[in-house]
N, C-alpha and C positions, 0 to 999 in steps of 0.2 A: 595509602596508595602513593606511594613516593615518587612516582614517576608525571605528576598529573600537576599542574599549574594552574591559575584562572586564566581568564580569557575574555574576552570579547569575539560578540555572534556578529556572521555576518558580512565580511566587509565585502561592499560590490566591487567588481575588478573590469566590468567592464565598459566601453566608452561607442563612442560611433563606428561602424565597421562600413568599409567601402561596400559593392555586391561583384569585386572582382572573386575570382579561384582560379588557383590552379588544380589542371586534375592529371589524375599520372595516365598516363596511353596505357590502351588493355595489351599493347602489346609489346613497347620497352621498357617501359618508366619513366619513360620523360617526362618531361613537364610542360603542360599548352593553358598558356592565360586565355580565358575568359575577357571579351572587351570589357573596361570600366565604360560607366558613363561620362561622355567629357564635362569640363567645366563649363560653367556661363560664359567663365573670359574668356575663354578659348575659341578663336575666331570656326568659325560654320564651315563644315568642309563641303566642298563642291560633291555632290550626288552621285558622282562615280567613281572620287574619293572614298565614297561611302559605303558603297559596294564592294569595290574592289580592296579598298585598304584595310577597312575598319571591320568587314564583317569577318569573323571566325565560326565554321562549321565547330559547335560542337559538339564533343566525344560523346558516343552512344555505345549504349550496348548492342550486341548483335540482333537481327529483326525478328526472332526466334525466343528474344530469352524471355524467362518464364516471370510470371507473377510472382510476388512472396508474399506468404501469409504467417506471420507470427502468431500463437494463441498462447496466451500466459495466465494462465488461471492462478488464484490467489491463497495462497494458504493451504492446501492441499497436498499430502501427502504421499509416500511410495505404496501404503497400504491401505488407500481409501477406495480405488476404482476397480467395479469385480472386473474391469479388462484384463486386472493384473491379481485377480483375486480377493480384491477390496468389499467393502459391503454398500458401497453406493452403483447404483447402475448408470453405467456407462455409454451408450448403444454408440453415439458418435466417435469416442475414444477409441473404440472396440471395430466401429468400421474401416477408420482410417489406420489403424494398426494390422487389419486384413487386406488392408490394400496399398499398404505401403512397409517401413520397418518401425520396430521396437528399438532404444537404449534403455539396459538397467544398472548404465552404470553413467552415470548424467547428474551431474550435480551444480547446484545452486550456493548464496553465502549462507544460506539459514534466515535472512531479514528482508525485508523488501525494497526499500529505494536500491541498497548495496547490488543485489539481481538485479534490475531493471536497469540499472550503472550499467553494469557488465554486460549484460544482454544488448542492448543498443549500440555500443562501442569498441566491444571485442577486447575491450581491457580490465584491469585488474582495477574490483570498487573502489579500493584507497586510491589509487593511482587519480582514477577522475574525482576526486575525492566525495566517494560516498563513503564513508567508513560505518555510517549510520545512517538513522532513518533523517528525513530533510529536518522532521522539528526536533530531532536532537542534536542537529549539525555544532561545532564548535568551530574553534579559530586555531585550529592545526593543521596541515597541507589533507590531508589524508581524510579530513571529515566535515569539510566546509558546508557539506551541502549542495557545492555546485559545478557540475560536469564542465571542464575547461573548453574552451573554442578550440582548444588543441588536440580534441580527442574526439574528431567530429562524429555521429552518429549516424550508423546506420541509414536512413530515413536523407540526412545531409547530402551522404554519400551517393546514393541511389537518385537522388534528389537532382543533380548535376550529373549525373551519368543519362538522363533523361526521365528517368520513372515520376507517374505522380504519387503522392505519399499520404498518408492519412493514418492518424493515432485515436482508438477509442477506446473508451474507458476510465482506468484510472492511470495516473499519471507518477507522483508523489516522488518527483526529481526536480521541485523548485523550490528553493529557500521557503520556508512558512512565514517570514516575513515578508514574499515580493507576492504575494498570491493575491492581492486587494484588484479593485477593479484601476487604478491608476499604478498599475505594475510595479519596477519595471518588467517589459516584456522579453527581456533575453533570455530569462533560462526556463518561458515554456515553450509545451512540446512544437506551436509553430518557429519560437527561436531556435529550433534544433532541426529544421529540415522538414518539418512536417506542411502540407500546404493546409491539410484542415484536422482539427480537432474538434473531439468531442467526447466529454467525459467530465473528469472530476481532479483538482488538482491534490487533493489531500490522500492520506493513506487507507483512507475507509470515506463511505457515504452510506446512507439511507437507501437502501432500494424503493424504501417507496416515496419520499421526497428529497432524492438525492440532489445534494447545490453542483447544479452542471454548469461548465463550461463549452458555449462554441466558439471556437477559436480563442477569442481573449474578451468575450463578452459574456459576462452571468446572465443565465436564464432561468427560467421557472419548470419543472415537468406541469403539464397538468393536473389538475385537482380532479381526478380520474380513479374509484377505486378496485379498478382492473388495469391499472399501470404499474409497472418492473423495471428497473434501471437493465435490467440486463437485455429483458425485451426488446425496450428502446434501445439500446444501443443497436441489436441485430435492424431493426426498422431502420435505422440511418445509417447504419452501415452501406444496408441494401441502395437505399436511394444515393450516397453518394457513390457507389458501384453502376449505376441506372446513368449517373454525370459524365461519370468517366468516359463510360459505351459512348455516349452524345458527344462530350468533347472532345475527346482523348486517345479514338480507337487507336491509334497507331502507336500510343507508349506504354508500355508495361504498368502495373503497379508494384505499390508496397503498401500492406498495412497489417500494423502492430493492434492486434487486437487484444484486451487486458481489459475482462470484468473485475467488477467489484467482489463477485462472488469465488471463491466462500469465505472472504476473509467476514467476519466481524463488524455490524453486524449483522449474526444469523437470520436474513428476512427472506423470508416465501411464503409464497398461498397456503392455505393449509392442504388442499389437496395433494399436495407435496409432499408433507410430511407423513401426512395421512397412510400415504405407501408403505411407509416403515411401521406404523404400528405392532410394536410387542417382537420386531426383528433383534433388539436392544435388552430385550429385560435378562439375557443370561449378565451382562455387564462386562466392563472391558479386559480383563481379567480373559477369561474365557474365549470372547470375539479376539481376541489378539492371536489365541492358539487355530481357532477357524479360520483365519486367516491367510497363517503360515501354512498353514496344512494344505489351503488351494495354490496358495503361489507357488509352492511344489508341484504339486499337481499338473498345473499349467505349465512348469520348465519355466517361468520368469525368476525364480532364485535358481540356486547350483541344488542339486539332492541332496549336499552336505554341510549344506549351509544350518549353525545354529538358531535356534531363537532364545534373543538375549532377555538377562532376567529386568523385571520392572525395579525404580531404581528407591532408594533404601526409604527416600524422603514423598514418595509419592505416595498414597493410599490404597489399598486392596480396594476391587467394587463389594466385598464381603462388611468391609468396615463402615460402608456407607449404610445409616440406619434406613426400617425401612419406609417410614414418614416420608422421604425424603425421596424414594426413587423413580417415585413416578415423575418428579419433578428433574429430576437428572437423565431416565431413558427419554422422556419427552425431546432435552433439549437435545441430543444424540436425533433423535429421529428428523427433527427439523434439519441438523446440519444435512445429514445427508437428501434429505427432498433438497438443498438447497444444490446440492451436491450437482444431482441427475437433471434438474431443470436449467442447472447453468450449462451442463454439456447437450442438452435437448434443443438450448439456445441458439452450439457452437452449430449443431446439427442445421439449423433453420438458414444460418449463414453458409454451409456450404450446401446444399440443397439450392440453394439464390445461384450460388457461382455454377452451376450444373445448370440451371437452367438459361442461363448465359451463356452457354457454352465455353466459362471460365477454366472449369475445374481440371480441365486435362491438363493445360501450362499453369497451374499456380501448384507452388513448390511449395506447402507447408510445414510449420515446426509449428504442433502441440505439443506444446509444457506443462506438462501438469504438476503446478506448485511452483511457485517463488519463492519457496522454502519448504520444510515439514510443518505440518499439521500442526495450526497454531493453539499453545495452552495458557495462553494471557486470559482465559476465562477461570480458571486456577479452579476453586470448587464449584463452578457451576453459577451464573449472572444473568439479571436480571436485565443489569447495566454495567455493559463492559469494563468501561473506567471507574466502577468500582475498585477494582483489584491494581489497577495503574496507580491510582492514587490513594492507595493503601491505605481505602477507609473501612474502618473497621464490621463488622457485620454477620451475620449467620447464617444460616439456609433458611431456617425454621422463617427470621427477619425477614428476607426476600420472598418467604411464600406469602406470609402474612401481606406484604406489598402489594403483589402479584393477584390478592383474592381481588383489590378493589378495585383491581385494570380488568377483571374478567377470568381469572385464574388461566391454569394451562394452556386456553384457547387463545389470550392476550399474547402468548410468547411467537414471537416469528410475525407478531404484527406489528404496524408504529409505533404502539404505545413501546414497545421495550428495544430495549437496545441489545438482546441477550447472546448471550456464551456460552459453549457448553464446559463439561469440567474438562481439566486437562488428562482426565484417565483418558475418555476418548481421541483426544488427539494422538497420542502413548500409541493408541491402538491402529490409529489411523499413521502412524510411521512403522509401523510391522514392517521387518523384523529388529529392529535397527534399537538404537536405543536414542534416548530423548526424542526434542522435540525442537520445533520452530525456534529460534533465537539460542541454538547452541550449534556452532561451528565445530566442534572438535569430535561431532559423531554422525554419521549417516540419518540420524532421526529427522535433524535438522536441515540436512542439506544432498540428500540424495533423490530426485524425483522424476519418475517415468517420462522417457521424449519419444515421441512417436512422427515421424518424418514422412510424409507421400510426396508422390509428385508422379503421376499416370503416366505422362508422358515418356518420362525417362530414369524412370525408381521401377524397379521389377519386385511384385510384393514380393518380402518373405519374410516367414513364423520367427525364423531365428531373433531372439534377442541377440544387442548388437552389445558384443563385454566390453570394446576399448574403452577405459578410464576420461569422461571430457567434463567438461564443464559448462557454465553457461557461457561464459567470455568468445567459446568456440564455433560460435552460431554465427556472427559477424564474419569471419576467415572464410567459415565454408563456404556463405553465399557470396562471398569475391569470387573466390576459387572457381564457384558452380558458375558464376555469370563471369568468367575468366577476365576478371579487371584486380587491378591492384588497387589497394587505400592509397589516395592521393597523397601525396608528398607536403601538400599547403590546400589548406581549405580558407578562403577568404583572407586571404594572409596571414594565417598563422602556420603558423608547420606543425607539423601531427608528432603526434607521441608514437612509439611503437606500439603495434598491435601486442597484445598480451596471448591471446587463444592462437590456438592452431587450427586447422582446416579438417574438417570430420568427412570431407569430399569422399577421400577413398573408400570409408566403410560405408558410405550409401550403396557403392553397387559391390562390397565383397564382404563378407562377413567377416571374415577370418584377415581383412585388412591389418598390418601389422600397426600397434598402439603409438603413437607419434608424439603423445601429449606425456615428457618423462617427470616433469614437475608443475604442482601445484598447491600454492599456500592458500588455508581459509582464517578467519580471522572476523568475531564478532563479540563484543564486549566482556572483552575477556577470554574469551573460548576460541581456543584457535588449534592448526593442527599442518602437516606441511604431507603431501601425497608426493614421493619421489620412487618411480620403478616399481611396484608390487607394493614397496612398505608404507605406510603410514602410522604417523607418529603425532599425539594428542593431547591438549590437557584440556578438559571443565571449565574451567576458570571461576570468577567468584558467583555467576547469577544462576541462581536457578529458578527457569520461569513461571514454575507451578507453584512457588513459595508467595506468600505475601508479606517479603521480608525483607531489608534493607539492612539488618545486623551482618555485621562482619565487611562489608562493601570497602570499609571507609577505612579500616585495617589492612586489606588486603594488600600484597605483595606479589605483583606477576612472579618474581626470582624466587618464591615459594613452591610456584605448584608444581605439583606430581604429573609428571609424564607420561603417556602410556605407548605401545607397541604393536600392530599390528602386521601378518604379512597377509596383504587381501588375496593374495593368488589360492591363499589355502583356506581366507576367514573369512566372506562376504559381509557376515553382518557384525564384524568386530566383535568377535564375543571371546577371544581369547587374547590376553594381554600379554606379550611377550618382553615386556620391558626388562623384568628380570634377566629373563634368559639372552638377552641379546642388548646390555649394555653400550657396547661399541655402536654397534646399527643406530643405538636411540641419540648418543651424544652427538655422534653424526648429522644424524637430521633436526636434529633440536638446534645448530650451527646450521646447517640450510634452510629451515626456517627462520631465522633471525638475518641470515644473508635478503632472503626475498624482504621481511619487515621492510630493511631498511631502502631497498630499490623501489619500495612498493609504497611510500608514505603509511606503513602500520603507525609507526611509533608516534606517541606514547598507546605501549598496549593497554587499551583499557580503555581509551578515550570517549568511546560510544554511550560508557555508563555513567560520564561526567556529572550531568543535567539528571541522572538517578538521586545522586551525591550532593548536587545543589541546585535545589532546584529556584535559588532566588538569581540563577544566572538564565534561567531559560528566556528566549526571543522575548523581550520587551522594549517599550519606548524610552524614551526621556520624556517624553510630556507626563504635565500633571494638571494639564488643564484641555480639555476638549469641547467645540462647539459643533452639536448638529443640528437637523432638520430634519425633515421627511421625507427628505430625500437618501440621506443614509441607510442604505441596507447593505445587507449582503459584506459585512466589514469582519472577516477572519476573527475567531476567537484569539488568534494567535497576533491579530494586532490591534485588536480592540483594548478597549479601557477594563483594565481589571476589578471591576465590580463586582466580581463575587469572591474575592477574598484580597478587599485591600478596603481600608476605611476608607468612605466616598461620601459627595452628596450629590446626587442629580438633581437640578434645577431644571424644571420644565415651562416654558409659557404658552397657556392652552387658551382657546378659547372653544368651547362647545354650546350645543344645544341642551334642551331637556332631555333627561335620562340617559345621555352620552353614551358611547358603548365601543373599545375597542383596545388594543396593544397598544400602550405609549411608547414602550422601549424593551428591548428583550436579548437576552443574551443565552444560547445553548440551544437544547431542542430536549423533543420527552425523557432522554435518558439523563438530562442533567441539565437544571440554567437555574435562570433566574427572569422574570418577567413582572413590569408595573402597568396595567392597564386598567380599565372603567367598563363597567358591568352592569348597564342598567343603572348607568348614575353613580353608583359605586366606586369609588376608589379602593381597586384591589391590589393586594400583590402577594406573588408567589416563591420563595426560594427552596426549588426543586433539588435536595441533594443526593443523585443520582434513584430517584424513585424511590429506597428505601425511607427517605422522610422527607416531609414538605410541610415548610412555617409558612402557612396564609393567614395574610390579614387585609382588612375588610373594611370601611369607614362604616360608622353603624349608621352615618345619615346620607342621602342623597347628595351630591353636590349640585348649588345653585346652576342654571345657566349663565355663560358667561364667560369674561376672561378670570382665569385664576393662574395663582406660580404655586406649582407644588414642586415640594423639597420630599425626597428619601433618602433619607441617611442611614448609613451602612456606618456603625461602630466595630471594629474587631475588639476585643476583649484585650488580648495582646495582640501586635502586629506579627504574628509568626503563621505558617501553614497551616488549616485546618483550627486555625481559631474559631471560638464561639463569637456571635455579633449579632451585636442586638440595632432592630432597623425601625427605625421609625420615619412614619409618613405624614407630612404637615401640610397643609394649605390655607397660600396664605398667610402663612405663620401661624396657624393655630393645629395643633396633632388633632388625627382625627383617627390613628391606629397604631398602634406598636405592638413588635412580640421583637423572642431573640431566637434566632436558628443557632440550634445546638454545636452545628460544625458550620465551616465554610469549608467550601471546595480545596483541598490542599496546593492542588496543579491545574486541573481544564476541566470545562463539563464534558468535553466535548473534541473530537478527531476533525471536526468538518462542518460542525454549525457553525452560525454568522449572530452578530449584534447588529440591529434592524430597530431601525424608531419608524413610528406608526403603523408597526403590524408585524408580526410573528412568522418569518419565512421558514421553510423548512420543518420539520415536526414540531409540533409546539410544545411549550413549557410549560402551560397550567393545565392540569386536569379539566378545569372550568371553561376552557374554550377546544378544548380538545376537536370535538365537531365542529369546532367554525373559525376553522383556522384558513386561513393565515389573519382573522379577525382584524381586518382593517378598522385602524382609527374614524370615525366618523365625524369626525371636530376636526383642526386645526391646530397644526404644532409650530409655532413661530420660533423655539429656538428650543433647544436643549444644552444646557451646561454640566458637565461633568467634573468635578475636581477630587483629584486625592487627598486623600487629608492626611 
């Protein structure tokens, strides 16, 4: 990949900011500063000075204008919701699509920080530079990881216009190195406008012990097991909705609302899943043609729209043996309960605002999907990042796992982290071809928008054709609440809006298409949409594979082009490159024109940290000291102890038969944990469920003070080495064994490293029930060094 450099992650850019703005008038563009606060030295002005000089009325929106409610569902595709023909049920999709409009031609980047870039700021993801997701950010304009103060959001915007604001859910637009509990605090979501948060900063959590964030302080969910990340989110939503009413009646709101659900991973009640039973067992193959056959049906595709063929390198569900299929429709059944419970959730939230008599003026955009239907679960897991960190493994391997957590019925609960295979995701982008994390075809970045607003949206059936994107949601709600994007937010001056304004097709159907170009662009896979035609290439990844051969070869000036004209091909299913050379070199020069205005380049950039992964977010330290007071410390900036030679030095002092987590890094689908069991000095290195090295002191440890040492040898210091660990106290071993692999990259998307107790899902089978198994002794220091 000739194009691609090393790099340094990371660098912070930003410094102290005054709390002046300017904001543009809703009705020239002008510009009206906000008063700064004066100085100390600045002599006290007389009280009618105060008045008279210093106060500035500021800029509102009209007394009329409406709520906004964003809902950005996660991984979810154009083919999963039966509103649109899909095989999960819908009922809230399907009401607010009855009472407001449809777009089926709405599209996302294929990946999720990249959307949520775009979605919040109306521009192009490279532009604020998300080129990629936050923990693959690198040190190129276009993929830093961090949305500039120059591109202010949404939220910022509304924010100063008077609205109050509020973001829940998940978040995963802050460098993975600034997420620790001592920040810094600018690039989350309250440094972006937001007045409260509440959610998750990473790209996935636990629904059932998800590591939440309010505002900028880590909290615990309860140890409750009738608690749902998703539930709770609606529960606090509500109550901060209930604040608002009390403090606030007179200012509009805004809130971005964005579960965790259904990205990965796949967790719900069983009752949930239970609904689908035996919906799944024709396999995806077949569900992909039932599919297509309703979204016909329904008028959500054209009558002549193809269904494109599955692609050469995926698997038939015929080739799947049949040992194995109960264990594949199962996980199919769970996504989709996970599906209808997360939209039964959105339902519980608007139901809240009806009862408020919210609902007439709050202007909604449900998005279903921040991409297509993700197939990072590739054959079917137990534990996600299996397949990320391409360790090696089988089906047959994962059931055998799976018997000793509870077979079938353990899937969709804590114990697993599970995925389904990528045939169903295929299925769940009907009609389109690929999937999630490929930008060059509708699989990955085409997904249903459904738009209400009672008050001044007239329903209708018509799906709405014009060509938009996500960028274009920002524009409209200027447009709708007639203000302009300010000119300088807090002193910096604004980038230009990227989207255009989808205002007109709210109230005309046949509104003429406004939006003439636009480029996509994700690791590799990229494609440029100009007037009818779009033009595409693959690029080197393909997500279903668990393959990294050929990556490091690859030549963006290589690949093969393709051709579409959508006026006549909705689901890309005929390639006109041949026949229409001139049109393709054409846009293949328009897409490299946008690259270079748009910070693309280097294409490719996103799959850097695929390529090396000894450049991914780490310290300079090699030496760490904690306590027990450390929890909650990002895997993403913790001490690499499960796959870097270490020794942790602990100094303990306990009672008789001690019992609890000394120190612990990851959670069930993948860590590593050293703690005491009835006396016992245990420990556990979990590598993602499929195998787990426990060792054990065969004698009690005395009461008392003691230093125990675990040392972590790698075999060789490379990825996914073998290491053998040995546990001493004292200086006398008291257990050793060697774990066959180490973790090549992370256990974990969203687990924490914690001394004296196991937050979050836990890591040893052996405390699984009595978690977060607090230390019950005394940790006077812990020392950590790399060897």
């Amino acid at each position: 990949m000739r194009t691609i450099i090393p790099l340094v992650l990371f660098v912070a850019l930003v410094g102290f900011f005054d709390r002046s703005i300017a904001a543009a008038s809703p009705d020239d563009g002008s510009v009206l500063p906000f008063p700064s606060t004066p100085s100390a030295s600045v002599a006290k002005p007389r009280l009618q000075d105060s008045i008279h000089k210093r106060r500035t009325e500021p800029i509102r929106v009209a007394a009329d204008a409406p709520n906004i409610l964003i809902i950005l569902v996660d991984d979810a595709g154009f083919g999963v919701p039966d509103t649109f023909g899909g095989f999960a049920h819908t009922p809230t999709l399907t009401r607010l699509r009855k009472e407001g409009l449809c777009y089926n031609r709405f599209h996302t980047t294929s990946i999720c920080s990249p959307t949520r870039a775009a979605l919040l700021t109306g521009r192009n993801h490279q532009r604020v530079g998300s080129g990629t997701i936050a923990e693959r950010a690198v040190d190129w304009d276009g993929y830093t990881g961090i949305i500039p103060k120059s591109s202010a959001t949404i939220a910022e915007t509304l924010h100063h216009y008077g609205y109050k604001t509020s973001a829940f859910g998940k978040w995963h637009n802050t460098p993975a190195d600034q997420t620790t509990s001592m920040g810094p605090f600018d690039y989350w979501p309250t440094g972006y406008g937001f007045d409260y948060f509440y959610g998750f900063l990473a790209g996935e959590t636990s629904q059932w012990e998800p590591r939440l964030i309010e505002n900028t302080t880590a909290i615990e969910p309860p140890h409750n097991e009738n608690y749902h990340l998703t539930e709770d989110m609606v529960d606090k939503s509500v109550t901060w909705l209930k604040h608002h009413r009390a403090f606030a009646p007179d200012k509009p709101f805004f809130m971005y609302w964005a579960p965790g659900g259904v990205h990965g991973p796949h967790h719900v009640a069983k009752q949930w899943a239970d609904k689908y039973q035996g919906k799944f067992n024709q396999g995806w193959d077949k569900l992909r043609e039932e599919i297509f056959a309703r979204q016909k049906q329904l008028g959500w595709i054209p009558e002549d729209t193809q269904l494109t063929p599955r692609h050469k390198t995926m698997p038939a569900w015929d080739s799947i043996p049949a040992s194995e299929r109960s264990f594949q429709t199962r996980l199919m059944e769970i996504y989709a309960g996970f599906c209808e419970h997360t939209d039964a959730q959105v339902g519980r939230l608007i139901d809240s605002l009806e009862e408020m008599n919210l609902r007439e003026n709050t202007l909604i955009f449900y998005i279903w999907g921040d991409n297509g239907s993700s197939a990072e679960g590739q054959n079917g897991s137990i534990s996600e990042l299996l397949a990320q960190n391409q360790i090696p493994n089988t089906i047959t391997q994962q059931i055998g796992a799976l018997k000793e957590l509870g077979g079938l019925d353990a899937l969709g609960t804590s114990v697993t982290d599970n995925m389904y295979h990528a045939g169903w995701a295929w299925a769940g982008s009907t009609p389109f071809h690929n999937t999630k994390l490929v930008a060059s075809h509708f699989g990955g970045t085409r997904n249903p928008l459904v738009v209400s607003w009672p008050k001044n949206i007239k329903a209708d059936q018509q799906p709405r054709t014009q060509f938009y994107h996500v960028n274009d949601v920002a524009p409209t709600i200027y447009e709708v609440l007639k203000i302009k994007h300010p000119k300088s937010v807090n002193g910096f001056e604004q980038d230009p809006i990227d989207g255009v304004s989808m205002a007109k097709s709210l109230t005309a159907a046949d509104a003429p298409e406004n939006k003439p170009t636009q480029y996509f662009d994700n690791n590799g896979s990229r494609g440029i949409y100009h007037q009818g035609w779009f033009a595409c290439t693959f690029g080197p990844l393909i997500p279903w594979l668990n393959a990294q051969k050929g990556l490091a070869e690859w030549d963006s000036a290589n690949d093969v082009w393709e051709l579409y004209d959508l006026r006549q091909d909705f689901s890309q299913a005929r390639d006109l490159a041949a026949q229409h050379p001139e049109k393709l070199a054409e846009l293949k020069q328009l897409f490299l024109a946008e690259a270079q205005r748009n910070n693309v380049f280097p294409i490719g950039a996103g799959i850097w940290l695929r390529l090396h992964p000894e450049d991914r977010i780490k310290t300079s330290h090699t030496r760490w000291t904690f306590d027990d007071t450390t929890t909650r410390m990002p895997e993403f900036t913790a001490p690499p102890v499960g796959n870097h030679s270490n020794a942790v030095t602990l100094n303990l002092e306990f009672g008789e038969r001690s019992s609890g987590v000394l120190y612990a890094l990851g959670g069930s689908g993948g860590g590593l944990a050293c703690y005491m069991d009835d006396g016992h000095l245990c420990f556990e290195y979990n590598l993602m469920i499929i195998d787990r090295t426990v060792l054990k002191s065969r004698d009690r440890l005395l009461p008392g003070k003691h230093t125990i040492v675990v040392k972590t040898l790698l075999k060789e210091e490379k990825p996914g080495s073998p290491a053998d660990i040995i546990l001493t106290v004292d200086g006398d071993d008291v257990a050793r064994g060697t774990a066959a692999m180490t973790v090549p990259a992370a256990f974990t998307a969203s687990e924490s490293f914690d001394v004296g107790m196991d937050l979050g899902s836990p890591v040893a089978r052996d405390y699984f029930k009595r978690s977060p198994f607090k230390f019950n002794g005394t940790i006077e220091k812990v020392t950590i060094e790399l060897k």
